[in-house]
C-alpha positions as CSV (number, residue, x, y, z in Angstrom):
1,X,-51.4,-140.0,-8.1
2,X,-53.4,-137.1,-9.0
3,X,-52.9,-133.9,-7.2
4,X,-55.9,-131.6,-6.5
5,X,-55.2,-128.9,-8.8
6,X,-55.3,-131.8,-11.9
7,X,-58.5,-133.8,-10.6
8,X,-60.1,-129.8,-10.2
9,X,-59.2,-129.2,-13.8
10,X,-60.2,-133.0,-15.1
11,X,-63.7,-132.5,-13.3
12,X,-64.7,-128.7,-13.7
13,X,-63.6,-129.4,-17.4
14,X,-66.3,-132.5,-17.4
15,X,-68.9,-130.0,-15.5
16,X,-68.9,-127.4,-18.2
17,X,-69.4,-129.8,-21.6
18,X,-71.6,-132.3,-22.5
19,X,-74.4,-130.1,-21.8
20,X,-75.6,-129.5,-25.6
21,X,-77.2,-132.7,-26.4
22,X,-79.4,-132.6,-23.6
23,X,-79.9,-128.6,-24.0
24,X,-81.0,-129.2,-28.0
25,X,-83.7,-131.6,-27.4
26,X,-85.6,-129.0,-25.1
27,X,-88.2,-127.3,-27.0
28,X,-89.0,-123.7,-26.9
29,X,-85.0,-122.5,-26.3
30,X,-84.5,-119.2,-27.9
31,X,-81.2,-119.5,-29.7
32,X,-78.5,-117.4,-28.5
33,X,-80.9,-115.6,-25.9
34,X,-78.7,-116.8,-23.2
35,X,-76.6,-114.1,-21.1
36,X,-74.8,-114.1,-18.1
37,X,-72.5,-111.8,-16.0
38,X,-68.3,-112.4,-17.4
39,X,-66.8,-109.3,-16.0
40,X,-63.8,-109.3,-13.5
41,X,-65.4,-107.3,-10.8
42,X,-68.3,-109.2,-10.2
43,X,-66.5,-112.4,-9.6
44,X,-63.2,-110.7,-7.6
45,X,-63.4,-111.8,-3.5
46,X,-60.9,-111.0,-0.9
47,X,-57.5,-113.4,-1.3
48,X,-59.1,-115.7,-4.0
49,X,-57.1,-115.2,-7.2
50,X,-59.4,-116.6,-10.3
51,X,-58.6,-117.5,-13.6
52,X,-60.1,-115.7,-17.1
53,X,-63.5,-116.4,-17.5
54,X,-64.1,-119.2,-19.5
55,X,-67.0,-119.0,-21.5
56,X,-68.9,-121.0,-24.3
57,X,-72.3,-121.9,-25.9
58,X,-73.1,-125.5,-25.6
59,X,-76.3,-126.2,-27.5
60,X,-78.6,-123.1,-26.0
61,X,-76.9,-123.3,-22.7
62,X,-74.7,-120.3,-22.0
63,X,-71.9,-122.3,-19.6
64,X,-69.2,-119.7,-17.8
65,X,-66.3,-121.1,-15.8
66,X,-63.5,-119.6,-13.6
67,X,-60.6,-121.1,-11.6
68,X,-60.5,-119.8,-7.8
69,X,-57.3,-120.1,-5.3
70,X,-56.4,-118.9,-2.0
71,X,-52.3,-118.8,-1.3
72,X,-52.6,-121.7,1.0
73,X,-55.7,-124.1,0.1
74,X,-57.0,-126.1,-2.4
75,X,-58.6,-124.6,-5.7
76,X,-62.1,-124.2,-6.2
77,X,-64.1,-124.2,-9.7
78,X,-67.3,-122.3,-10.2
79,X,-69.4,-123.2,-13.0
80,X,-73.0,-121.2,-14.2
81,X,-75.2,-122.8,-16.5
82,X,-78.0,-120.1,-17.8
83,X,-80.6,-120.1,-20.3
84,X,-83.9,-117.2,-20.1
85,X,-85.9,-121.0,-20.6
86,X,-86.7,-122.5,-16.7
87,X,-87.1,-125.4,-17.4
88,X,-84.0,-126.0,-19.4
89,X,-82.0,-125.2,-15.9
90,X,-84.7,-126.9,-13.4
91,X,-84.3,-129.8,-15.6
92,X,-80.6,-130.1,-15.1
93,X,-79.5,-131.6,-12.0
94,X,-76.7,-130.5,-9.5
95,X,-75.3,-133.8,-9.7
96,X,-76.3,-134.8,-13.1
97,X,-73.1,-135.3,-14.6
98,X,-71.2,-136.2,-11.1
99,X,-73.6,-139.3,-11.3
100,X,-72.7,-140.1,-14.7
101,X,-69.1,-139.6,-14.1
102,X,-69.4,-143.2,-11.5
103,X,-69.6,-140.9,-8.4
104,X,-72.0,-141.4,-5.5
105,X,-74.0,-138.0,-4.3
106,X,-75.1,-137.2,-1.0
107,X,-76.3,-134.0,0.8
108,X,-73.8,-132.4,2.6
109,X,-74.2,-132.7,6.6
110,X,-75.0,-129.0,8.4
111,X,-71.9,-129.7,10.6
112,X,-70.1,-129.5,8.0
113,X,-71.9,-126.6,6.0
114,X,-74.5,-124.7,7.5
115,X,-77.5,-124.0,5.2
116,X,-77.9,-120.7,4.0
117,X,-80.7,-118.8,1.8
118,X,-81.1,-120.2,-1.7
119,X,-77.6,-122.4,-1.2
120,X,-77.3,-126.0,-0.5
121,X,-74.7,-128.3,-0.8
122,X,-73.6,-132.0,-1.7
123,X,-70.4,-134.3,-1.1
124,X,-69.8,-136.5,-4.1
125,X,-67.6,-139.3,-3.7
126,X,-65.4,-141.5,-5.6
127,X,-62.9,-144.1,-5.1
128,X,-60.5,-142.0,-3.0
129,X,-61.9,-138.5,-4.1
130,X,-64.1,-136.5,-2.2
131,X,-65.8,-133.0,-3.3
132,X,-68.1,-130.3,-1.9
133,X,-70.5,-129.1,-4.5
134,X,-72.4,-125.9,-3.0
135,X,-74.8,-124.7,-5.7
136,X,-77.9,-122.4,-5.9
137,X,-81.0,-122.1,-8.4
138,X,-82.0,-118.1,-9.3
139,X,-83.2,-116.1,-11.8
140,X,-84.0,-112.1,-11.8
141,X,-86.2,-112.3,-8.5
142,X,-83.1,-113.8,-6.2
143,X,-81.7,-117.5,-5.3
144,X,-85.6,-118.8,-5.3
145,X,-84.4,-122.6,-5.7
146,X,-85.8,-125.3,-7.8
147,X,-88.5,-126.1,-6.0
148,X,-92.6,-126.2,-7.3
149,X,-93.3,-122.5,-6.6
150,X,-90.2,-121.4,-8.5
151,X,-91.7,-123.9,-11.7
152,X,-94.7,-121.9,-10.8
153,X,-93.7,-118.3,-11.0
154,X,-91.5,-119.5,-14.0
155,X,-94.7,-120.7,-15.9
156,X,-96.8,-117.2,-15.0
157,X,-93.4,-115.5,-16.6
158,X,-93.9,-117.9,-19.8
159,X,-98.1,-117.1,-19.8
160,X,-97.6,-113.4,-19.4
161,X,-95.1,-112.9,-22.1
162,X,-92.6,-111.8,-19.0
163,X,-88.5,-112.6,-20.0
164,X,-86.7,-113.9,-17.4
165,X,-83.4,-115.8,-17.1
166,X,-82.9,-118.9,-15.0
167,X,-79.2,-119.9,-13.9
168,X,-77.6,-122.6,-12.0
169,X,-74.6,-121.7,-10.0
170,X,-72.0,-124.4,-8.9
171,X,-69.0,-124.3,-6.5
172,X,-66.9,-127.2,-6.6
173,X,-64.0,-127.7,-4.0
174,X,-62.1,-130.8,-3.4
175,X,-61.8,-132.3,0.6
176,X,-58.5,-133.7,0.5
177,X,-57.3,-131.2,3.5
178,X,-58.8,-130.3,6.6
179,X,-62.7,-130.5,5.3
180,X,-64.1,-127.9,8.1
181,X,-61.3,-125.2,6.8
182,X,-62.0,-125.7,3.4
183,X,-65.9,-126.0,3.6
184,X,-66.0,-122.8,5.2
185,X,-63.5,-121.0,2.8
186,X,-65.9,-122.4,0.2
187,X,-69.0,-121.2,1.8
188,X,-68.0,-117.7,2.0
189,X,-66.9,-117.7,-1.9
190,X,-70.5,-119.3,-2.7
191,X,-72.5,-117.0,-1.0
192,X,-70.4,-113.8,-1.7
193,X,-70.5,-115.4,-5.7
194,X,-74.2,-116.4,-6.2
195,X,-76.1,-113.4,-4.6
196,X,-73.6,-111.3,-7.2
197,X,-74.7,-113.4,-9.9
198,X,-78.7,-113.3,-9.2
199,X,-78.1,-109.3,-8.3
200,X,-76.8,-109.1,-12.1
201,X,-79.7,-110.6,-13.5
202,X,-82.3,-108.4,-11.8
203,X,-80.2,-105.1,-12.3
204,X,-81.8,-103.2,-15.1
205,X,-84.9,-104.8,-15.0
206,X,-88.3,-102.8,-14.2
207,X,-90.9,-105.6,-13.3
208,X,-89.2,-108.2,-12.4
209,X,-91.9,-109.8,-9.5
């Protein structure tokens, strides 16, 4: 039987690749423009230990991973997937490789974790395996979402000549112990993690409305 910590690694591993092919037939991706924040301190939070970053250029996707653990609970993976081209991230799916992978993706109930700005979440299921995905869409303005006015604002950035860069934040946890505990464990990384991440993008940046 496969414990938690070896289905975390067997699915965050699957998350991070297989994102070039798709990545390479988008047109107008910059090569090697993609950034994204790697250092410790951004990505430290209270009892969670994390692992190295892990990161790597897949096609023009920049893809960087870390391992997260609390001293009693189950691990947690956060992958980012950036690119300064929107519709390279829009285009990619929360879910998009969970589907492929056989499992079945639903939204998460608000019992179970209550909606907060620019994060949602999704259970995917398989067989006997069950997983919280809480993700968020940003880029240098905040957590805007992927929704039409962020394709929008995103296409006035690409008219007026404006650089930007467009991420997608995941968090994935697996419910095979008490699902409120860990959901709300969970929560609190996500939306201590991805406000960090979209802070880092705007920082430094004079016009970024």
């Amino acid at each position: 039987m496969q414990t938690a910590q070896s289905r975390y690694w067997l699915l965050s591993g699957l998350l991070a690749l297989g994102i070039g092919v798709r990545a390479t037939i988008e047109a107008g991706a910059p090569a090697g423009g993609a950034r994204g924040p790697t250092e410790d301190a951004l990505y430290t939070v209270g009892d969670w230990t994390m692992s190295p970053a892990a990161v790597e250029h897949q096609g023009d996707i920049l893809t960087i991973s870390r391992r997260y653990e609390l001293p009693a609970g189950p691990p947690a993976a956060l992958v980012i997937w950036t690119n300064p081209v929107a519709k390279i991230i829009y285009r990619l799916g929360p879910d998009l490789q969970l589907l492929a992978q056989g499992y079945t993706v639903a939204p998460a109930p608000p019992s179970l974790t209550p909606p907060a700005l620019g994060r949602r979440a999704l259970i995917a299921r398989r067989a006997n395996e069950q997983w919280l995905v809480l993700y968020a869409y940003g880029e240098r303005r905040g957590l805007l979402g992927n929704r039409p006015d962020s394709w929008g604002t995103a296409t006035l950035d690409t008219l007026v000549g404006r650089p930007n860069d467009y991420f997608l934040a995941r968090l994935l946890v697996p419910l095979d112990q008490p699902e409120g505990i860990v959901a709300q464990e969970a929560a609190m990384l996500a939306d201590t993690l991805f406000p960090r991440v979209a802070a880092w993008y705007a920082e430094g940046v004079e016009d970024p409305s």
